[in-house]
C-alpha positions as CSV (number, residue, x, y, z in Angstrom):
1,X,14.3,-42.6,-7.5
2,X,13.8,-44.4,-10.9
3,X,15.7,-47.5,-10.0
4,X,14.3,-50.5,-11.4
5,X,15.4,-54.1,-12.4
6,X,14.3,-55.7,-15.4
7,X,15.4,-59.7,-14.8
8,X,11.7,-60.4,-13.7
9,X,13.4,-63.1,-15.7
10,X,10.4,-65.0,-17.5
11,X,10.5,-66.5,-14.2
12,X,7.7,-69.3,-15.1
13,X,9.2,-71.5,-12.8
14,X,10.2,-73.9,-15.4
15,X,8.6,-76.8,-14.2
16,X,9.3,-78.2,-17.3
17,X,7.2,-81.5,-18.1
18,X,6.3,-82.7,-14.8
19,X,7.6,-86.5,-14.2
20,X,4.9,-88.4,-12.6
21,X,6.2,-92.1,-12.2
22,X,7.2,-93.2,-8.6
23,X,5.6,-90.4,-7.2
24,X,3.1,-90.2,-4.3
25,X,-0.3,-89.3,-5.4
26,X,0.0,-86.3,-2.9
27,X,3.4,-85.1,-5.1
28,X,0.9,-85.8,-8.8
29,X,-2.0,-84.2,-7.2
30,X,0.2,-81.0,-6.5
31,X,1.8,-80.5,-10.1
32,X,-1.5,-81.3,-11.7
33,X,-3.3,-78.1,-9.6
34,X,0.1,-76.1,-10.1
35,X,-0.6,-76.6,-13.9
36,X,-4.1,-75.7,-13.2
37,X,-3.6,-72.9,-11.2
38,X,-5.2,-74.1,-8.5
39,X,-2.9,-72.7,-5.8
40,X,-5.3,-73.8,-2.6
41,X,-5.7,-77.3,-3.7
42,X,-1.8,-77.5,-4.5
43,X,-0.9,-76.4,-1.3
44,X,-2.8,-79.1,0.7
45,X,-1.1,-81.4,-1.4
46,X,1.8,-80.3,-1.0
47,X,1.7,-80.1,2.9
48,X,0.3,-84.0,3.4
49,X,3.6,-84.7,1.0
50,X,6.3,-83.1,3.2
51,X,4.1,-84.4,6.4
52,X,4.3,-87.8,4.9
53,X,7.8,-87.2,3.4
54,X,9.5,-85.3,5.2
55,X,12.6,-85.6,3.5
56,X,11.1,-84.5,0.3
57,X,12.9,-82.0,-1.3
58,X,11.0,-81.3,-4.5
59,X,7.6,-81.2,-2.2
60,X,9.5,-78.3,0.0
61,X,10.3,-76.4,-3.2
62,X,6.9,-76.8,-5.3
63,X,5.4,-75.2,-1.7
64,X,7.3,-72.5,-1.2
65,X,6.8,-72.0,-5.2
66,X,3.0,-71.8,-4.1
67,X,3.4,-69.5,-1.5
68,X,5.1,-67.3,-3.6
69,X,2.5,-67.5,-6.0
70,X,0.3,-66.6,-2.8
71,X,2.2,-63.8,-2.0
72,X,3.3,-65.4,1.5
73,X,7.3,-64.4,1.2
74,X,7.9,-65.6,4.8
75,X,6.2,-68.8,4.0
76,X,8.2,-69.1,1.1
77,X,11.5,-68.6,2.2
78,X,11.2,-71.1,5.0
79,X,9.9,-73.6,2.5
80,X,13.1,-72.9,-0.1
81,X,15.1,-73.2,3.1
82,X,13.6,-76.7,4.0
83,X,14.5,-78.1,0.6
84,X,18.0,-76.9,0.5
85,X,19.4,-78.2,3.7
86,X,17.6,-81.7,2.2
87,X,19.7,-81.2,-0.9
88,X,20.9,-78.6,-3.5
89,X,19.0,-80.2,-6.1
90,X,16.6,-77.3,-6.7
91,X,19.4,-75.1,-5.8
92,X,19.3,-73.2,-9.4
93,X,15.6,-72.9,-9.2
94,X,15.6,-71.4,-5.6
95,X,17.7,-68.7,-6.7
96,X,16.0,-67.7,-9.7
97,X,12.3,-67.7,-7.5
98,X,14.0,-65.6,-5.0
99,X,15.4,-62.9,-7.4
100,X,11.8,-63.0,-9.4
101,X,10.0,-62.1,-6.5
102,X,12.6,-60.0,-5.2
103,X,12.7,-57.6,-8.5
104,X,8.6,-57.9,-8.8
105,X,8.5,-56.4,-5.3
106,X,11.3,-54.3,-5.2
107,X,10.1,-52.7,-8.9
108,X,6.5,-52.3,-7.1
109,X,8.0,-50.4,-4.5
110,X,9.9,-47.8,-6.8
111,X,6.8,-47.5,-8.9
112,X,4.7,-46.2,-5.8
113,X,7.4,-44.0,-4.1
114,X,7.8,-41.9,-7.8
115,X,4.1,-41.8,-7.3
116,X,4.0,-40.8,-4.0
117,X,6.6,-38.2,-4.3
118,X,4.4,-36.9,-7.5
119,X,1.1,-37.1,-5.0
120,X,-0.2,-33.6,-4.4
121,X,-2.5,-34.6,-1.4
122,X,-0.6,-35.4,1.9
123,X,-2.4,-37.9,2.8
124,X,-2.6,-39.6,-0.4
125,X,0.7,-39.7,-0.6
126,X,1.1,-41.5,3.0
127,X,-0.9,-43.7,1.7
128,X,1.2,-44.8,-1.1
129,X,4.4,-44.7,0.7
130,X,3.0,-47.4,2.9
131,X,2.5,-49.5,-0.3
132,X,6.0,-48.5,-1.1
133,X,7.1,-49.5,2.3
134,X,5.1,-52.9,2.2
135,X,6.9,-54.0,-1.1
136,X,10.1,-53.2,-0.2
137,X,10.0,-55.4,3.1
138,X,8.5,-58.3,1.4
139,X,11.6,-57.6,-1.7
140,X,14.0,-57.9,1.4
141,X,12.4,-61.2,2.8
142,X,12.7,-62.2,-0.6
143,X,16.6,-61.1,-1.0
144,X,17.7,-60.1,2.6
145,X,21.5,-59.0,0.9
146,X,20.2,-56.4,-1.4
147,X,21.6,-52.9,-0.1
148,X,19.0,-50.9,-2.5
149,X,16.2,-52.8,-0.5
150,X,17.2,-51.4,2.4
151,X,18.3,-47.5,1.2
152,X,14.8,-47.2,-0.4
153,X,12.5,-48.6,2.3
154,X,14.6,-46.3,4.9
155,X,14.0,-43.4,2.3
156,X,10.0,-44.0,2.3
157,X,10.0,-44.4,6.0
158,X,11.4,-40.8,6.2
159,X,9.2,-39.6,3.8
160,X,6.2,-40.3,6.2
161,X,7.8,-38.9,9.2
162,X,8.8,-42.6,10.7
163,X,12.2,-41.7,11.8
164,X,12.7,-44.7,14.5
165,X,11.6,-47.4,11.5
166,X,13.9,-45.9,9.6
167,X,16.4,-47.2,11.6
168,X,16.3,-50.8,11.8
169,X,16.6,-50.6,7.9
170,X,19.7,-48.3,7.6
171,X,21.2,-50.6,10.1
172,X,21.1,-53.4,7.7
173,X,22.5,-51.0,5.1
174,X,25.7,-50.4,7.0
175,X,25.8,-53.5,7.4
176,X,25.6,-54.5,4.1
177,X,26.8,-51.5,2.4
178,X,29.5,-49.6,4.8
179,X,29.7,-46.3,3.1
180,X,30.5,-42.4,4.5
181,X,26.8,-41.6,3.7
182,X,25.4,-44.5,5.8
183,X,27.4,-42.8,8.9
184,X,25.7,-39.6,8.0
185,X,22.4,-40.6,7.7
186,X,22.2,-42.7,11.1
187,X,24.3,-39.6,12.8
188,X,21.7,-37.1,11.4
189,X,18.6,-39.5,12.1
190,X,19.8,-40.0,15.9
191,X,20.7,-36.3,16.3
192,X,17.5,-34.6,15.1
193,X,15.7,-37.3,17.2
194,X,17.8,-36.0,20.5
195,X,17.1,-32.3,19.4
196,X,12.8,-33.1,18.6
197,X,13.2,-34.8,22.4
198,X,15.3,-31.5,24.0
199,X,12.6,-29.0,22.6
200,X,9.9,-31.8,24.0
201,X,11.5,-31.1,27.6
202,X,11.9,-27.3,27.2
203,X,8.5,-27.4,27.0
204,X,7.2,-30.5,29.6
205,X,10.1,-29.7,32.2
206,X,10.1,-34.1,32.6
207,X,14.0,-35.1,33.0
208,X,12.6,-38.2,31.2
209,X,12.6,-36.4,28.1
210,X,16.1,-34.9,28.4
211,X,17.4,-38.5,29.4
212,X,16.1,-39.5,26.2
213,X,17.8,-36.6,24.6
214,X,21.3,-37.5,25.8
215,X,20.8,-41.1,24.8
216,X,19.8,-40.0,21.1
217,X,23.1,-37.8,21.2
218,X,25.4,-40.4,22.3
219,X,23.5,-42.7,19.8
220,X,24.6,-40.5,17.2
221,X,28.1,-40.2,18.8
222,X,28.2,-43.7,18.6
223,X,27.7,-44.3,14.5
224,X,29.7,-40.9,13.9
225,X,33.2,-42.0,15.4
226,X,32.5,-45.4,13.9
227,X,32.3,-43.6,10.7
228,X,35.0,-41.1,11.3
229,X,37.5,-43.8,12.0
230,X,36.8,-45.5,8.7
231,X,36.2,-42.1,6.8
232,X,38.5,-39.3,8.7
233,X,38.0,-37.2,5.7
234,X,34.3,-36.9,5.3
235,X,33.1,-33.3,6.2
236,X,29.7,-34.5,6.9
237,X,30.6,-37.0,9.5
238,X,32.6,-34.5,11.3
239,X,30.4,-31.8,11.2
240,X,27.5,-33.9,12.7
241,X,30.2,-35.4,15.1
242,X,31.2,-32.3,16.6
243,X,27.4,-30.9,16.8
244,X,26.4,-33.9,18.5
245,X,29.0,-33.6,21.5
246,X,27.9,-30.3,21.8
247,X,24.5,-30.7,22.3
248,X,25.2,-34.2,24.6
249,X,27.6,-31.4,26.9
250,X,30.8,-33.8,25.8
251,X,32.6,-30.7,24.6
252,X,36.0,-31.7,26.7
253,X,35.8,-35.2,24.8
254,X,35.4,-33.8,21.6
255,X,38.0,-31.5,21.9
256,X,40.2,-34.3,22.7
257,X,39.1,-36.2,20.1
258,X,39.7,-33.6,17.2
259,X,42.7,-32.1,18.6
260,X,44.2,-35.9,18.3
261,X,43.0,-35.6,14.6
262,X,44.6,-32.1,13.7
263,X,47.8,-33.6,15.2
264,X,47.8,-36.7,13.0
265,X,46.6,-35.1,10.3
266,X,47.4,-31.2,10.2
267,X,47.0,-30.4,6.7
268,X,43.1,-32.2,7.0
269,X,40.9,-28.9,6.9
270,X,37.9,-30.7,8.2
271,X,39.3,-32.1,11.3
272,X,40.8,-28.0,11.7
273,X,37.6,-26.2,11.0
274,X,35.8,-28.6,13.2
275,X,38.2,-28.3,16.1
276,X,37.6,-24.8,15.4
277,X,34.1,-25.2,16.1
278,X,33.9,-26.9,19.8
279,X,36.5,-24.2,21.0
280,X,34.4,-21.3,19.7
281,X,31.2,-23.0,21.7
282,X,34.0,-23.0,25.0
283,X,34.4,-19.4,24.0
284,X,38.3,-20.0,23.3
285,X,38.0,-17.1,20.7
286,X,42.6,-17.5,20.1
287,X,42.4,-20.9,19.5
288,X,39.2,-21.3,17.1
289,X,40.6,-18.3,15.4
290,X,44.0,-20.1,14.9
291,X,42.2,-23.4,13.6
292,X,40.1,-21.4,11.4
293,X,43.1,-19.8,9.7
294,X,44.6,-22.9,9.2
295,X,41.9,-24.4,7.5
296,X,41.8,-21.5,5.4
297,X,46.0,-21.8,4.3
298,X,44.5,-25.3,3.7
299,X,41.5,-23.9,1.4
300,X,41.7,-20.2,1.1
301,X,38.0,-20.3,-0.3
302,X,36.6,-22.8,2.6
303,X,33.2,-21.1,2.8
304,X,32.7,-22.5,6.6
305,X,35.8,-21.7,8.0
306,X,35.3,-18.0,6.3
307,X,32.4,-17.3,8.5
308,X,33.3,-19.0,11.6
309,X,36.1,-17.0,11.5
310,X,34.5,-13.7,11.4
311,X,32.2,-14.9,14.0
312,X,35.0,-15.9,16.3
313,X,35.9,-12.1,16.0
314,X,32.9,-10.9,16.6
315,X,32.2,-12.4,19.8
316,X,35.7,-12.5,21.0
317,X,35.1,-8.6,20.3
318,X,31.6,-8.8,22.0
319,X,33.3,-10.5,24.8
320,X,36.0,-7.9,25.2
321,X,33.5,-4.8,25.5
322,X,31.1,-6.6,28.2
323,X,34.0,-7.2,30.4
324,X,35.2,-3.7,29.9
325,X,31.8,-2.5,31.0
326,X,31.2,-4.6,33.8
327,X,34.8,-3.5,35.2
328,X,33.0,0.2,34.5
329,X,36.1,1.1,31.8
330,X,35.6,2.1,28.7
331,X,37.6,0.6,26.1
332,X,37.8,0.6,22.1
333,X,39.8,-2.4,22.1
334,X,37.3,-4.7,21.0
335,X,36.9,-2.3,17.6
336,X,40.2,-4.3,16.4
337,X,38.4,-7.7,16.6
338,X,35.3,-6.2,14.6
339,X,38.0,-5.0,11.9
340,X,39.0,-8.4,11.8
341,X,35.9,-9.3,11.3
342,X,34.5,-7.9,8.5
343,X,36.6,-8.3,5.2
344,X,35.4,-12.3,6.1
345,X,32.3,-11.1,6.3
346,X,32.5,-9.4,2.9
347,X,34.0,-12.4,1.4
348,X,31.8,-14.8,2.6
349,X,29.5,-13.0,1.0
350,X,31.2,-13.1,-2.2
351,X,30.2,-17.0,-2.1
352,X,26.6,-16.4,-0.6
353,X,25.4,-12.9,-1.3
354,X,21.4,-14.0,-0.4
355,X,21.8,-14.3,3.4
356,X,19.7,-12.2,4.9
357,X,21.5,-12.9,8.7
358,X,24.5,-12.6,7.6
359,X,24.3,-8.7,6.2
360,X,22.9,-8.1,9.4
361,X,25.4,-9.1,11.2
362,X,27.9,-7.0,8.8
363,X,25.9,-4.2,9.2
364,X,26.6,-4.2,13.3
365,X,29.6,-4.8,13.1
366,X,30.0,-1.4,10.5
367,X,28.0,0.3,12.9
368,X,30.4,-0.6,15.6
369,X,33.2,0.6,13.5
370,X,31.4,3.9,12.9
371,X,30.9,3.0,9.4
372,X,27.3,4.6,9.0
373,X,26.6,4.4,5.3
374,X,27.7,0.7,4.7
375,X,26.2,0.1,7.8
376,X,22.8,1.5,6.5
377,X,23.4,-0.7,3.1
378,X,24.5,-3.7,4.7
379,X,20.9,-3.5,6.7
380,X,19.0,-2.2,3.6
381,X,20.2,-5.6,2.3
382,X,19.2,-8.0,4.7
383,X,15.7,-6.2,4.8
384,X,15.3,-6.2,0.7
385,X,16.2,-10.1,0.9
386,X,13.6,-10.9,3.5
387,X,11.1,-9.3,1.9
């Protein structure tokens, strides 16, 4: 991230030659310490002025000048606020203050996340993405309709492992900025979430943890059809989508869901693969094996839908030869799914030839074919890359 603005505009305030005549002393007092640099004793100033005057729109501006000076953002605002809804007279002014401090801040905060991400140390580098953090929320009090504000302080929130503030932020950046990737990034946020909290009650056996679970799925639910109505196309979204009503046990809705997509849109490979996917997890080996082809008449080199296919043949074929044995037959019918199988296989690896798992899995399914010596190479293969 190397994003920086460079309009810290010469912001020095342009006070200009300050106008003493028919001015309360409290008002001269103040611009004489401004010009001094005597923030503390401007401020008091300043304060008995708008007491006294409370209608006094230059005194609300020169304060929340101070306070910016001072660093006190929220003190600032409210002051800039104060002056306007007495008039726009310092209108112009307001502005340019607010962008100053906003770019000073917001530059800060890109300076220490490049160091952070540079930082060797771990804890160092926590330490510095909590600078990060702390100038990119005072840049948003500053400018709260920035987008880039908001993308970089949810960025340096996940850097340190603080997924739930990361959220409040990319909230505001949907709102702000309503793009496919802002779906993606709440959908993947709230689904790891509901899987950290599912492995949590594998382990503690407390239902409050799998409630909390379900709720981070159906969060993610939530953002992802929002998303997928307003990007239909986006693999990503669906991907996620589909996961997540998997692991929240929706797999009926999601069917429904994505079925109604293939059927408005049946040359959209996405929302076939992905309809492919929920009815391989219900174990409907025909149907995911017919969606999967028709992604791949869509895309003949769709890498997913190449190796969900083979694995729809391999378990349909897996599937086959446990019944068999538990009706005690014996039965080489699941050998024709295995053939299936493999040439995807092969060509998948064609794309990926450096996973280990998946020349394992070729190399069972040879052996179930009885072909010993690409068998033997197939597992050769996956050992040599795990090595």
């Amino acid at each position: 991230m190397k994003r920086q603005f460079s309009y810290l505009l010469i912001f020095a305030m342009a006070l200009g030659f300050l106008a003493f005549q028919c001015q309360s002393t409290e008002m001269t007092s103040a611009k004489l310490y401004i010009q001094q640099k005597n923030l503390a004793k401007a401020k008091a100033s300043l304060l008995k002025e708008v007491k006294k005057n409370p209608k006094s729109d230059e005194g609300y501006y020169l304060l929340g000048y101070v306070y910016g000076e001072e660093g006190n953002y929220p003190k600032m605002v409210e002051s800039y606020k104060k002056s306007l809804a007495i008039s726009k007279k310092f209108e112009q002014k307001i502005d340019g203050s607010r962008k100053y401090y906003w770019a000073k801040n917001f530059n800060n905060g890109v300076i220490f996340f490049n160091k952070a991400t540079k930082s060797g140390d771990k804890q160092e580098s926590k330490k510095i993405f909590e600078k990060a953090i702390s100038s990119f929320q005072n840049a948003s009090i500053c400018q709260p309709d920035s987008p880039s504000t908001y993308q970089d302080l949810a960025f340096a929130y996940l850097n340190i492992g603080e997924t739930d503030k990361a959220i409040e932020p990319l909230l505001k950046l949907k709102e702000l900025k309503n793009s496919a990737d802002v779906y993606v990034r709440l959908g993947q946020l709230y689904f790891n979430k509901g899987v950290d909290e599912m492995n949590k009650f594998y382990k503690s056996k407390d239902k409050a943890d799998s409630l909390s679970a379900m709720q981070s799925y159906n969060k993610a639910i939530t953002y992802l059809e929002e998303g997928r109505k307003k990007y239909p196309s986006n693999s990503d979204i669906l991907l996620l989508l589909s996961n997540a009503y998997i692991k929240a046990n929706k797999i009926s809705v999601a069917m429904s869901a994505f079925k109604a997509g293939v059927e408005q849109d049946p040359n959209n490979k996405f929302y076939r693969y992905n309809y492919g996917v929920l009815l391989l997890g219900a174990d409907k080996y025909a149907e995911a094996a017919e969606q999967f082809k028709k992604a791949l008449e869509i895309d003949p080199n769709y890498q997913n839908a190449i190796y969900n296919l083979a694995v729809t043949y391999v378990k349909w074929g897996a599937s086959m030869n446990e019944e068999a044995l538990a009706k005690g037959e014996e039965s080489d019918a699941y050998k024709e799914k295995y053939k299936a199988a493999y040439p995807y296989l092969e060509k998948y690896l064609k794309f990926k030839p450096n996973e280990a798992s998946v020349w394992e899995l070729l190399g069972k399914v040879y052996a179930n074919l009885g072909m010993k010596d690409k068998s033997m190479n197939a597992f050769n293969k996956a050992d040599s890359l795990r090595k």
